[in-house]
Backbone as numpy.savetxt, mean C-alpha at the origin, in Angstrom:
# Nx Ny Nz CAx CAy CAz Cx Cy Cz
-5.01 1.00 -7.35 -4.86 -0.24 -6.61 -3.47 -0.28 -5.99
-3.45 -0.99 -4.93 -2.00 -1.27 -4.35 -2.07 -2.79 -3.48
-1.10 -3.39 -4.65 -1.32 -5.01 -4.31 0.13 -5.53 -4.05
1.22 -4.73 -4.10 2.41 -4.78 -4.33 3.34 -4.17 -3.67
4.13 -4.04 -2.66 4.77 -3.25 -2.13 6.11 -4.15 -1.56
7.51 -2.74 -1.32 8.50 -3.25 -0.60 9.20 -2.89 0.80
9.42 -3.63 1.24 10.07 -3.31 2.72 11.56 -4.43 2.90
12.24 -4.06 2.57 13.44 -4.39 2.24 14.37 -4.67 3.57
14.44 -4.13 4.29 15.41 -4.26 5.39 14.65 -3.98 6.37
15.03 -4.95 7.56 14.18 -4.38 8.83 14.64 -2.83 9.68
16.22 -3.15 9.42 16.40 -1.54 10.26 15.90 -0.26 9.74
15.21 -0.74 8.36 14.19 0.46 8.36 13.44 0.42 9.23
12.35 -0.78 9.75 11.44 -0.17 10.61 12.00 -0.57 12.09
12.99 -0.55 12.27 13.66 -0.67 13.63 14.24 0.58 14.09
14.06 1.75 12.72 14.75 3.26 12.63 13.49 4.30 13.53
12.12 3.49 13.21 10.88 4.13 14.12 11.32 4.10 15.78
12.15 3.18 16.14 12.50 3.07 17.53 11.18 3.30 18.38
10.38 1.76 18.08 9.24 1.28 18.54 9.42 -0.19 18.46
8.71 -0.68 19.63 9.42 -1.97 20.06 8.43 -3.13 18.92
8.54 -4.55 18.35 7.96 -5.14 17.69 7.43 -5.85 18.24
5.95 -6.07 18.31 5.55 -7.19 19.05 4.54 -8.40 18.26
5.28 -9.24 18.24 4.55 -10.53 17.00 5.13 -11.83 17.56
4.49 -12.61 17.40 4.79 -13.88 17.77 5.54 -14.68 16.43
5.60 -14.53 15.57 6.72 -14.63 14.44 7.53 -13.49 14.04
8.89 -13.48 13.61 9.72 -12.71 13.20 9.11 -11.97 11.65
9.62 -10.82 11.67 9.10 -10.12 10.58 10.60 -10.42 9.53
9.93 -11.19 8.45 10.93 -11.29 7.40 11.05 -10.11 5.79
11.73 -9.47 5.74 11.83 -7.93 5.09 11.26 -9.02 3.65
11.83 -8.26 2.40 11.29 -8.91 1.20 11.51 -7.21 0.41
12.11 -7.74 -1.06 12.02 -6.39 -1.89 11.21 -6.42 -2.38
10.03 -7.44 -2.80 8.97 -7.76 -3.47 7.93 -8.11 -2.65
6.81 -7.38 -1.82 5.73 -8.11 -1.06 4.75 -8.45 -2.27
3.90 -9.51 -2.35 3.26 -9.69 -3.31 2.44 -9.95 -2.19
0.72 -9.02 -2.63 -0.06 -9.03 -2.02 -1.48 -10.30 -1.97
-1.20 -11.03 -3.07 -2.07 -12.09 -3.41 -1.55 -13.29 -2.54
-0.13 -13.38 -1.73 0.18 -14.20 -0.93 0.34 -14.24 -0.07
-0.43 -13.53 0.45 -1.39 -12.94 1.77 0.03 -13.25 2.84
0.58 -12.02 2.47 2.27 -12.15 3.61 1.76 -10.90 4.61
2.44 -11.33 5.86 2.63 -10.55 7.61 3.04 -9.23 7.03
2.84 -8.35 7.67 3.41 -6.47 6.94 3.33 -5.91 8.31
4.13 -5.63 8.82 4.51 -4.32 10.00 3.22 -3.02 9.72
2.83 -3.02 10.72 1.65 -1.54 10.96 2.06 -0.93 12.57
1.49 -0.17 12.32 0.98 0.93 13.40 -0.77 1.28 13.52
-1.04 0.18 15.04 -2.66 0.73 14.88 -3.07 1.36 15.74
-4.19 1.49 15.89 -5.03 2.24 16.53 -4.94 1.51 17.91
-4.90 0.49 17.78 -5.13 -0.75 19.13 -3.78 -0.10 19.99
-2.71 0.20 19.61 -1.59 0.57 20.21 -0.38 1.12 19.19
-1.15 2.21 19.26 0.02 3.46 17.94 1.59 3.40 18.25
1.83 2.85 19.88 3.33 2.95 20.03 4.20 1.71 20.17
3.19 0.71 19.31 4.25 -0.39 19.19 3.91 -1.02 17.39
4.77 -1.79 17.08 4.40 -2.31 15.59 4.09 -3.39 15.78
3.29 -3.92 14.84 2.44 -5.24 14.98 2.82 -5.67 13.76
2.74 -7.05 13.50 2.72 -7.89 11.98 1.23 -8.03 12.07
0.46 -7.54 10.71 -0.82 -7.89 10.45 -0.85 -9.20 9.39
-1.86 -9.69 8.79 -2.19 -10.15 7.56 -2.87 -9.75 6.56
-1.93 -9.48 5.72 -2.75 -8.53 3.81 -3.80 -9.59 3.55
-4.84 -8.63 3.70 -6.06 -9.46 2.78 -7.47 -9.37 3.95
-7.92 -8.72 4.53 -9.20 -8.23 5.15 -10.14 -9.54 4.82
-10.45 -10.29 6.09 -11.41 -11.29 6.29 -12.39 -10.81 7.21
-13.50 -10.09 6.89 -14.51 -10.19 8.31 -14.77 -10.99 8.97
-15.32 -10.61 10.18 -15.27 -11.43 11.20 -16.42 -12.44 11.04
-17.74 -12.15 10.25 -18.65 -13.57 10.21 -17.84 -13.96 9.03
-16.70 -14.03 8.10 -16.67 -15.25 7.48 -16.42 -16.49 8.41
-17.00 -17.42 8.31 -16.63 -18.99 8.72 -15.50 -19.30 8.03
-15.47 -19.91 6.66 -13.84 -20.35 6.63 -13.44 -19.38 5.21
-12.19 -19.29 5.19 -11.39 -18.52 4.35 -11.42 -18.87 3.13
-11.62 -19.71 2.84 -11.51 -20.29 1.77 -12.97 -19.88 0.65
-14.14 -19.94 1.43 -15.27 -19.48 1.19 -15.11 -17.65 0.85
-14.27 -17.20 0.90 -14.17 -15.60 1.19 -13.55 -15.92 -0.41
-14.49 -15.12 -1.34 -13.92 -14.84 -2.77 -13.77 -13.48 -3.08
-14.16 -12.67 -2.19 -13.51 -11.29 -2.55 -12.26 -10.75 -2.66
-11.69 -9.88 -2.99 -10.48 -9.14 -3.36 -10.89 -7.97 -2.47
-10.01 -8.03 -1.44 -10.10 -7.33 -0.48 -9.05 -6.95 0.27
-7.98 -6.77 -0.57 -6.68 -6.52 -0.86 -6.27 -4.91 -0.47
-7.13 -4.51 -0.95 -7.68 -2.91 -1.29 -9.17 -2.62 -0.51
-9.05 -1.50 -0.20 -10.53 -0.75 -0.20 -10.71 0.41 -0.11
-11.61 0.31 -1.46 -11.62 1.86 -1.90 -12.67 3.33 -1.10
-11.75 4.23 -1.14 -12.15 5.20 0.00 -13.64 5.68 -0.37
-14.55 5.04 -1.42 -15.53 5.70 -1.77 -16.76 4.58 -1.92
-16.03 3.23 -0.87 -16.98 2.42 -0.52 -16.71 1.90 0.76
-15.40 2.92 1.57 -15.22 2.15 2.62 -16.35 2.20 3.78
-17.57 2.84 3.64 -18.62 3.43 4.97 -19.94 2.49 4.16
-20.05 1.68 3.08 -21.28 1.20 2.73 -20.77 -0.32 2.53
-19.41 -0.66 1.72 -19.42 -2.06 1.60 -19.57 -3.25 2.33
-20.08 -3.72 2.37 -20.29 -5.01 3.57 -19.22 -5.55 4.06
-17.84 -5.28 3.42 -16.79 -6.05 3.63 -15.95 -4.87 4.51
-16.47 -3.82 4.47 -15.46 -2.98 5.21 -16.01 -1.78 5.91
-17.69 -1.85 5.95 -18.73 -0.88 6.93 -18.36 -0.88 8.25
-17.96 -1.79 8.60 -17.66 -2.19 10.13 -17.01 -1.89 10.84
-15.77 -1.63 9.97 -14.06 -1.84 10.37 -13.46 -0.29 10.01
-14.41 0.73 9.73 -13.93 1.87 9.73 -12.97 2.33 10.99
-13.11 1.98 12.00 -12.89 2.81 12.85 -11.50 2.00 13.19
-11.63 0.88 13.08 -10.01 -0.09 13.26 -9.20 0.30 12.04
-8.15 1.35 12.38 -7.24 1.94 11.10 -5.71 1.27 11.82
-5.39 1.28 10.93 -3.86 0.92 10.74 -3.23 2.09 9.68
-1.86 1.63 10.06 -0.82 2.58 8.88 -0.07 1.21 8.60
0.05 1.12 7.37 0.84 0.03 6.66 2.03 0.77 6.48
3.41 -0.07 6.57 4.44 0.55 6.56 5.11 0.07 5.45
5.76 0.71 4.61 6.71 -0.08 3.40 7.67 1.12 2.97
8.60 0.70 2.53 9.42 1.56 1.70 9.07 2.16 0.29
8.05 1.32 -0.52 7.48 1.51 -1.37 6.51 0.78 -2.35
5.74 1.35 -3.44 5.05 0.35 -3.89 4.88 0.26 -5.56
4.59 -0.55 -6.09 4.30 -0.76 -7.14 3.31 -0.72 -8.20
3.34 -0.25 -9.30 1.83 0.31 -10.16 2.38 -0.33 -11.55
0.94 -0.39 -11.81 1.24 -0.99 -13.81 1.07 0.18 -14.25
2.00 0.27 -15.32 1.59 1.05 -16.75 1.43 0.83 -17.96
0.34 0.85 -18.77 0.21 0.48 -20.67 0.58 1.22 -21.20
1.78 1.32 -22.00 1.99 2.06 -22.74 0.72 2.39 -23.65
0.84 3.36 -24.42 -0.34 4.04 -25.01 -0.19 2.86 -26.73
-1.51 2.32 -26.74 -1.29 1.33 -28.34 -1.12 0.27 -28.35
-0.50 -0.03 -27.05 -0.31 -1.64 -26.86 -0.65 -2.43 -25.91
-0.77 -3.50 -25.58 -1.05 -4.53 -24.66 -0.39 -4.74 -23.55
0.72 -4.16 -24.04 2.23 -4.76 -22.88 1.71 -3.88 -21.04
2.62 -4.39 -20.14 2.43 -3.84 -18.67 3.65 -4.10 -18.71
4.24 -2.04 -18.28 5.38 -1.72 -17.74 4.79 -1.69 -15.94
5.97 -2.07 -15.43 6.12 -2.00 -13.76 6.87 -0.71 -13.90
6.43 -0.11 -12.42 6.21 1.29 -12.01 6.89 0.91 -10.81
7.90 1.98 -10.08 7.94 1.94 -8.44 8.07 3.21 -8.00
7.61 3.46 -7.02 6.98 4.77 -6.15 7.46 4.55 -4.88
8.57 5.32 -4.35 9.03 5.58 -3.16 9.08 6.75 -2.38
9.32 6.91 -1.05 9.86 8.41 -0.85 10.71 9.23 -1.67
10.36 10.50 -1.64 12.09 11.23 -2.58 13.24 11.55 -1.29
12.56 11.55 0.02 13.32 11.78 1.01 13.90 10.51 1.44
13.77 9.30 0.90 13.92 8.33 1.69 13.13 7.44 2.81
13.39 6.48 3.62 12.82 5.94 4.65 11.41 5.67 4.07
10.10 5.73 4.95 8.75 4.48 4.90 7.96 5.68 4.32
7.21 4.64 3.74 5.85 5.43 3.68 5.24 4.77 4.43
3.91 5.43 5.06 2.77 4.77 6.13 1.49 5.09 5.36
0.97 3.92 4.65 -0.25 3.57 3.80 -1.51 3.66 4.94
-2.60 4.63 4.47 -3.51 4.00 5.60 -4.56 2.99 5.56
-4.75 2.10 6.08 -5.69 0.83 6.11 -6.22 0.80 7.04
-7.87 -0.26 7.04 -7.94 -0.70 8.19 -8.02 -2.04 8.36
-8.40 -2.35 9.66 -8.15 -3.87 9.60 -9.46 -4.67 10.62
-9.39 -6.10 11.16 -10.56 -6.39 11.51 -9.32 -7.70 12.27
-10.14 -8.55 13.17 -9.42 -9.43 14.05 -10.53 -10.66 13.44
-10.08 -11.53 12.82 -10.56 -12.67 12.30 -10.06 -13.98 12.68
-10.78 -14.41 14.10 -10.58 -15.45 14.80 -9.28 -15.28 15.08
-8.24 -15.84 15.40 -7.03 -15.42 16.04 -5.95 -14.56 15.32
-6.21 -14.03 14.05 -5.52 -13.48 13.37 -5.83 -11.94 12.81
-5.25 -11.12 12.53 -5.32 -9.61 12.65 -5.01 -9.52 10.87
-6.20 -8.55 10.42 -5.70 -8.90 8.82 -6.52 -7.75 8.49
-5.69 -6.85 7.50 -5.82 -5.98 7.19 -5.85 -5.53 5.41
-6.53 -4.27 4.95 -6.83 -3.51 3.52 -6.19 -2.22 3.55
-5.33 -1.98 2.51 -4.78 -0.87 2.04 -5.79 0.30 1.12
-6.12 1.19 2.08 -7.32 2.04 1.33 -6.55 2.56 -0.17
-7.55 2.67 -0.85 -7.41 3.63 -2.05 -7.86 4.74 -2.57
-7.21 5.51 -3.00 -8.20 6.81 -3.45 -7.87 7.16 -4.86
-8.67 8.35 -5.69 -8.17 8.52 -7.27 -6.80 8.96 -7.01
-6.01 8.45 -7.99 -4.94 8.85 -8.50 -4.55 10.56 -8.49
-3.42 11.07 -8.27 -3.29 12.44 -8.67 -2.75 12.37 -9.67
-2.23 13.69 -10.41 -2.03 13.99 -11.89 -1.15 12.90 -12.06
-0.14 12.81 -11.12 1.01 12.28 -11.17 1.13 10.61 -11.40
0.50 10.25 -10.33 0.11 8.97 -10.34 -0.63 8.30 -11.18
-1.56 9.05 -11.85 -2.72 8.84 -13.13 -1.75 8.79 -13.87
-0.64 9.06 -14.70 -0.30 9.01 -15.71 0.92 7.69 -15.60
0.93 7.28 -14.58 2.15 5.78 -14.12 0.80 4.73 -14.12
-0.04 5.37 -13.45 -1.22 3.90 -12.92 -2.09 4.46 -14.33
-2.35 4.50 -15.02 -3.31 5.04 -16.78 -4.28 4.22 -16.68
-4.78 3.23 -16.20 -5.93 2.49 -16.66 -6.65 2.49 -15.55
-6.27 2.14 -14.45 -6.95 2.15 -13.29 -7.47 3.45 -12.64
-5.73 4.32 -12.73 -5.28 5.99 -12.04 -6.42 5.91 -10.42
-5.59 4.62 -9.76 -5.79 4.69 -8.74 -4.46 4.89 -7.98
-4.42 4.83 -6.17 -3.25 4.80 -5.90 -3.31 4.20 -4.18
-2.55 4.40 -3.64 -2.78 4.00 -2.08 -3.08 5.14 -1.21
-3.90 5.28 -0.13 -3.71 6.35 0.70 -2.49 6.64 1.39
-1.50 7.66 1.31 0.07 8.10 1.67 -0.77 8.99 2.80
-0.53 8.87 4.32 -0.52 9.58 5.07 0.51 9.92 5.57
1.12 11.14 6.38 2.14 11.86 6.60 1.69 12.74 7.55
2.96 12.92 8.31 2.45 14.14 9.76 1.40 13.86 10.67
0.76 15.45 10.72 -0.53 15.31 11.49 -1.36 14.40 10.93
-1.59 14.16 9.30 -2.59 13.40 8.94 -2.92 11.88 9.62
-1.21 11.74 9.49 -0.52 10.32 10.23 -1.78 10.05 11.90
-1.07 10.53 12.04 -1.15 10.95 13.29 -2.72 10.40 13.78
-3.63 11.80 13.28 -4.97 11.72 13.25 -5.55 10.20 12.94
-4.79 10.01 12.00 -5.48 8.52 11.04 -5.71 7.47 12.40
-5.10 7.42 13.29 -4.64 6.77 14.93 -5.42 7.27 15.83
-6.05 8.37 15.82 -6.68 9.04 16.49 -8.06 8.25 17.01
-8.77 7.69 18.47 -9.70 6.99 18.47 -11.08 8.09 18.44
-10.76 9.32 18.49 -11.72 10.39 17.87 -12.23 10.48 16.80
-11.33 10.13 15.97 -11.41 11.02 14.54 -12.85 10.28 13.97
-13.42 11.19 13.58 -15.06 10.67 13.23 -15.22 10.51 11.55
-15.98 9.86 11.07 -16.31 9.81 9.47 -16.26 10.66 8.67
-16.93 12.21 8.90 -16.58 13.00 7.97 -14.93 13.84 8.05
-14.59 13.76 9.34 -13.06 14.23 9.25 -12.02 12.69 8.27
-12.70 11.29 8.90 -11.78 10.22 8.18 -11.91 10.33 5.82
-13.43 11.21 6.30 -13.25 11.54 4.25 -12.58 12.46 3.63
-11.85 13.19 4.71 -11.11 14.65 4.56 -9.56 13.85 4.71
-9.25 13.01 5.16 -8.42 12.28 5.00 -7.69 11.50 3.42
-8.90 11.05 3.42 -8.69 9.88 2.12 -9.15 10.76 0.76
-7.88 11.39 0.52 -7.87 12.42 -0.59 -6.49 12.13 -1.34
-6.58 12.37 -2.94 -5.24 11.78 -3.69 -4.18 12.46 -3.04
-2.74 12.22 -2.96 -1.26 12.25 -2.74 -0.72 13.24 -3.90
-0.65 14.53 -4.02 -1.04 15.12 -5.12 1.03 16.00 -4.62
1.63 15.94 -3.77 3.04 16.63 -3.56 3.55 15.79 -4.66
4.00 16.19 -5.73 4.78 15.41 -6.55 6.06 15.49 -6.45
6.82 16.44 -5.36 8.19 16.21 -5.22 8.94 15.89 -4.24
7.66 15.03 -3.52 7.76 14.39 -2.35 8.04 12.82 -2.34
7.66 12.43 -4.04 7.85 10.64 -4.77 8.77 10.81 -5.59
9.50 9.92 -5.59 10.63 9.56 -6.75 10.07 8.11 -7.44
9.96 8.62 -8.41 8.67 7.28 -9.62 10.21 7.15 -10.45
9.84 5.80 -10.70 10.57 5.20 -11.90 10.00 3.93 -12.63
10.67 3.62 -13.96 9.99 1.89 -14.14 11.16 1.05 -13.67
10.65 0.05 -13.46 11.26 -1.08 -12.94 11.45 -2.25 -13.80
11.87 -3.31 -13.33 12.38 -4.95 -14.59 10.34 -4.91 -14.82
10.63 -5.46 -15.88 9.15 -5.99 -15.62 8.70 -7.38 -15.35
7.79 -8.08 -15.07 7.22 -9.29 -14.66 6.63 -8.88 -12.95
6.82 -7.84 -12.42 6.46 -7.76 -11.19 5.29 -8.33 -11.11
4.44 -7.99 -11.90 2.80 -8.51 -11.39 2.53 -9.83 -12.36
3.39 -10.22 -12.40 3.60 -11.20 -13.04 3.72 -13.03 -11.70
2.66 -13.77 -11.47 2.96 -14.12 -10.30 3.80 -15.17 -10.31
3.74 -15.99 -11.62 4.46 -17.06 -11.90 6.00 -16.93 -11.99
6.40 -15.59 -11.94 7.65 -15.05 -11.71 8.21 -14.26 -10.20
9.40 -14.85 -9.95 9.99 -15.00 -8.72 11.06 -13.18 -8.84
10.17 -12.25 -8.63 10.50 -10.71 -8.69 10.99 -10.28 -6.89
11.06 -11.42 -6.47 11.52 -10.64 -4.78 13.32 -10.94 -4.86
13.54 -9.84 -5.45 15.15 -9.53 -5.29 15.61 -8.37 -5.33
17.11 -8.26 -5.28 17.46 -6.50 -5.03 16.63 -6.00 -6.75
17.46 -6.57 -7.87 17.09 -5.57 -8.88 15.91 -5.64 -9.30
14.86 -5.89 -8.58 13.41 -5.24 -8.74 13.03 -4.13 -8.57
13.93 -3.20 -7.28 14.47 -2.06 -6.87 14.99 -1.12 -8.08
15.58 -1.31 -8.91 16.67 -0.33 -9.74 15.60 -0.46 -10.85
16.41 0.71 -11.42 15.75 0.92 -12.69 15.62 0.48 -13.89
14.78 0.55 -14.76 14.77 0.18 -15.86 15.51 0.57 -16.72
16.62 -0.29 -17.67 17.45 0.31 -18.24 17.40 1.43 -19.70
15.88 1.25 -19.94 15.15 2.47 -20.71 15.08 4.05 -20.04
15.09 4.27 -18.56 15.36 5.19 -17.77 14.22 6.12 -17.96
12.77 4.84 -17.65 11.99 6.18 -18.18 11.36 6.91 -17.00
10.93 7.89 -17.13 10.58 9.39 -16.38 9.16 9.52 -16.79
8.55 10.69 -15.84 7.43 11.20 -16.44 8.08 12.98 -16.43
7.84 13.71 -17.48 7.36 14.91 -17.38 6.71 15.92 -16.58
6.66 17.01 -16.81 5.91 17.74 -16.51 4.62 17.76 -16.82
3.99 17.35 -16.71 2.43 17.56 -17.06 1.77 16.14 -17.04
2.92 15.01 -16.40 2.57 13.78 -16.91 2.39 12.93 -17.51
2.88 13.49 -18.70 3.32 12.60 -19.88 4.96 11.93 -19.20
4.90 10.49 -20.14 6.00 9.69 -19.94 7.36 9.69 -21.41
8.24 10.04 -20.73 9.32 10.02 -21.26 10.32 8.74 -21.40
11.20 8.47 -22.39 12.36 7.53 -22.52 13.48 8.22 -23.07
14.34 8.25 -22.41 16.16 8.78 -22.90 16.59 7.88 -22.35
């Protein structure tokens, strides 16, 4: 799942040197919380060479009112995105969600508790999530696909060992492509498996926590347990 993500400063995405076009200002945030259905900078298909503010949270176009819409549609997973009713449609309207990074639970093994996880570039700068999206009466609102977890990610995300689709390069690229057809878009939506391409750490915890106010710098830094994963995916503390 990916319900959580950060985009911290705008001259990150002012570093794409692509012009912004939104009728409200894009306000950064170290904490996007995805249940409060906040504006997120993309790159779509509609026009790959400018950035748009969408809205998190995918409304099709026959819902009548929003409020009536009880799905969690936050997410959509790459292995119902061509049958679900909520997102059969909208295959072909892709977006790249842009963030600096995102956030995953972890249970420790025995207990109840949820450690927060954060997953960024190891190089730095955005990741571009791929989604798609749908135009719902005057507003543009979009789903962050998902696919299984890789080794890596399975052992931070353990219960779910889901993760977001990370596109990069040509994949990027293609994902924009008004060609690209269904069975090339399933050759796409495959786990994020470069593990020395993410720099994972834990974070404060309460992130997914909603009644708690987690949009600040040290949501960013680390946990002062300093924990790691291993080689093989097991999780470490020194």
């Amino acid at each position: 799942m990916c319900y959580h993500i950060s985009l911290e400063n705008k001259k990150q995405v002012e570093a794409m040197q692509k012009p912004i076009r939104s009728h409200i200002p894009f306000v950064p945030k170290y904490h996007f919380n995805g249940f409060d259905k906040p504006m997120i900078p993309v790159l779509s298909i509609l026009d790959p060479g400018t950035i748009e503010l969408f809205r998190w949270r995918l409304v099709p176009e026959w819902v009548k009112k929003e409020s009536e819409w009880k799905a969690n549609t936050l997410n959509a997973r790459n292995d119902e995105l061509f049958e679900k009713s909520a997102y059969r449609d909208y295959w072909q309207n892709r977006c790249l969600v842009l963030c600096t990074g995102f956030f995953e639970p972890h249970t420790p093994g025995g207990t109840t508790q949820t450690h927060s996880w954060y997953i960024k570039p190891a190089h730095g700068g955005l990741f571009t999530l791929g989604g798609i999206f749908t135009r719902w009466k005057d507003l543009f609102t979009f789903s962050i696909i998902t696919t299984d977890a890789g080794p890596h990610m399975a052992a931070i995300h353990n219960e779910g060992e889901r993760m977001p689709l990370i596109l990069e390069g040509e994949a990027a690229e293609a994902w924009l492509s008004p060609t690209l057809t269904q069975s090339r878009m399933k050759e796409l939506m495959v786990p994020y498996t470069d593990e020395s391409r993410l720099t994972t750490y834990r974070v404060m915890d309460g992130v997914f926590n909603a009644r708690l106010d987690t949009n600040c710098a040290e949501v960013l830094k680390e946990h002062p347990t300093g924990s790691r994963l291993n080689e093989g995916g097991t999780l470490s503390l020194f």
